[in-house]
N, C-alpha and C positions, 0 to 999 in steps of 0.2 A: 570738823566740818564734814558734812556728808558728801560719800562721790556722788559723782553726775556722771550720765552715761553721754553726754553730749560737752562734746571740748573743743574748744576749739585755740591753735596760737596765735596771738595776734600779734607780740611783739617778743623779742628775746636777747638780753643786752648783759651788760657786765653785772647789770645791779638786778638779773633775774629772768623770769618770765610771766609774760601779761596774757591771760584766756578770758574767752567767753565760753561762759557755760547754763544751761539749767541750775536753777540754784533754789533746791526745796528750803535752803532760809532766809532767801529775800523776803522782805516786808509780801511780794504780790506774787512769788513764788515764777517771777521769770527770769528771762535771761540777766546773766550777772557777770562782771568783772573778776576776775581772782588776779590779784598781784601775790605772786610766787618767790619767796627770797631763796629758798634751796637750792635755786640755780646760780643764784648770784656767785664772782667768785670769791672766794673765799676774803679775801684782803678786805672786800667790799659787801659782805655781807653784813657783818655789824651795822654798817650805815644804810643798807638796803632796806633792815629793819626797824632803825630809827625812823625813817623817813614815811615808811610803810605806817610804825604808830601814829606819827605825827598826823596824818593823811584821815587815819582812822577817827580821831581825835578832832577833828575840825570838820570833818563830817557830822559827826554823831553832836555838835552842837550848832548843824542849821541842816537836820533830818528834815523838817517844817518847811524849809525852803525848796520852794519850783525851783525849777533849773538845776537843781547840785545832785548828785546821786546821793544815795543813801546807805552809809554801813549796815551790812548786815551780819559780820564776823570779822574778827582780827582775835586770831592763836599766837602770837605772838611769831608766827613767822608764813604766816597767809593771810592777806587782806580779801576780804570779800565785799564787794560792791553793785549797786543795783547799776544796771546798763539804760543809756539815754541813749536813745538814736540821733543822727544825725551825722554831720558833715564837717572836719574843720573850715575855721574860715576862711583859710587861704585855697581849699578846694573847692569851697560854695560859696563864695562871697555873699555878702546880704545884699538883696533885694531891693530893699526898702530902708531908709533912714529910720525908720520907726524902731527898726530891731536894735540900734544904739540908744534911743531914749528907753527902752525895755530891758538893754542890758546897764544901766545907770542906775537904774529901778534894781536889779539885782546885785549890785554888786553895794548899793546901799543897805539892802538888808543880810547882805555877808557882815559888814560891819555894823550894824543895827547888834549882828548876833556875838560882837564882839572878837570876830575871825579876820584875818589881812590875807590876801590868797597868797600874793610874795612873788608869781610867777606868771603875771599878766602880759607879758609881752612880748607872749609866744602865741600868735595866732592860734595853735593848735590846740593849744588850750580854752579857747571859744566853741565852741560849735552852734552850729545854724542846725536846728531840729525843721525837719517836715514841713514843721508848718511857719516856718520861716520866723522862730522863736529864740532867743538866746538860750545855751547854758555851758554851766563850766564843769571842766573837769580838772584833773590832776592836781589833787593839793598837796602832795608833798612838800611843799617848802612853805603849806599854811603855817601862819602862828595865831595862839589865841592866849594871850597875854592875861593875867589877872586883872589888870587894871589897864585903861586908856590913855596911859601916859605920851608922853612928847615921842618914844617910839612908836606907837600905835599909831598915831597921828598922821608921822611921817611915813609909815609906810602906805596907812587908806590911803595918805594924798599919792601916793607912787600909782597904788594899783591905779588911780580913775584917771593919772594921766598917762598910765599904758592902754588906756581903754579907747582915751581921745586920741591915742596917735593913731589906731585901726582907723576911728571915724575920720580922722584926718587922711587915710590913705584911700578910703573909699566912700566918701561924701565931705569935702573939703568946704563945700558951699554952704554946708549945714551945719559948721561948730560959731556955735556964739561967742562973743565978746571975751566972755568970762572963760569961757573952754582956752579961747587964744594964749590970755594971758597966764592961764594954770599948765599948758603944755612951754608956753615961753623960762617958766620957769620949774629948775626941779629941785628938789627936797636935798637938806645936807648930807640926809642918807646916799639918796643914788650918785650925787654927787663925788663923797666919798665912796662907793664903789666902786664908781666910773675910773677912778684913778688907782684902785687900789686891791679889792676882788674880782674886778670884772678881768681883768688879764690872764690874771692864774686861771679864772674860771673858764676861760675858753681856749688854755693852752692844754687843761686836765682835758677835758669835756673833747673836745678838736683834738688833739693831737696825741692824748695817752687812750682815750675811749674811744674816738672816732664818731664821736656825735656829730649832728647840724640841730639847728636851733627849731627845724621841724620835722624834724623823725621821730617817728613812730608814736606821739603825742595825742590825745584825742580818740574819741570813740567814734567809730563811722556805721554809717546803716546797719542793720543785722542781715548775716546772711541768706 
């Protein structure tokens, strides 16, 4: 990857460090994303860069899609990504109800392109652009399946009722019928998480890493 003489840190955790930079090989040749696993510590490195490919990988098959960023390098232990401005969404709320039937619209052509994002129900992973537009980021924990089987399924249906519970927390008056009874009920998958990784996950995450569920998540304005 070539240096940039502009870096900047935006984030710095167990599993690495996250910059924006100049990035002479982005598609438009601007500011860009680098996730960094040579920080990572060591224990957590291997997975730093699983997760890193994974991300890479589920980019680079909805490049064509608004809203998502777009790979523009992955060495096998630096990810590079184009930067989307904007705001998470629990620091800019939307606006307008519109930006939830435009983020339904996008997250139908994630799976259109055959990708599940897997991690929709972290606000911070929304962002509200400028001009009061959806897009996502952080797909490390996308999957893109060879085929659309019963777990594909189950997860598309996860991600759009992690999408209904936002509009449900900030335009309640606005879910249909149909929204009701897709959030009243949830998939065997999350179900069996619920009981079964979600514990460990937020005993690692909380109490061995020191996460919260919106730290450091999302790309915010450029500086």
């Amino acid at each position: 990857m070539n240096a940039s003489r502009e870096r900047r840190l935006l984030k710095r955790d167990s599993f690495g460090s996250v910059w924006t930079l100049r990035d002479a090989d982005s598609p438009d040749g601007g500011l860009a994303v680098e996730r960094d696993s040579t920080s990572a510590a060591w224990w957590l490195r291997w997975i730093a860069r699983r997760l890193a490919r994974r991300e890479f990988v589920a980019l680079r098959a909805l490049e064509r899609v608004p809203g998502v960023p777009r790979a523009s390098a992955w060495d096998g232990v630096r990810l590079r990504r184009t930067w989307i401005a904007g705001e998470p969404m629990h620091r800019s709320p939307p606006a307008d109800p519109r930006y939830f039937r435009d983020a339904l619209r996008l997250l139908r052509r994630l799976h259109a392109h055959g990708v599940v994002h897997n991690d929709l129900a972290k606000e911070p992973n929304w962002l509200v652009t400028p001009e009061g537009a959806p897009a996502l980021v952080d797909f490390q924990l996308a999957l893109r399946p060879g085929r659309r089987g019963r777990l594909f399924r189950a997860l598309a249906y996860d991600d759009l009722r992690h999408l209904l519970k936002h509009k449900r927390r900030y335009f309640p008056a606005c879910l249909t019928a149909r929204q009701r009874a897709i959030l009243a009920r949830r998939s065997t998958v999350a179900a069996l998480w619920a009981r079964t990784g979600k514990p460990v996950y937020r005993f690692v995450t909380r109490r061995v890493l020191g996460w919260s569920d919106r730290e450091g998540a999302g790309d915010r304005q450029a500086p």
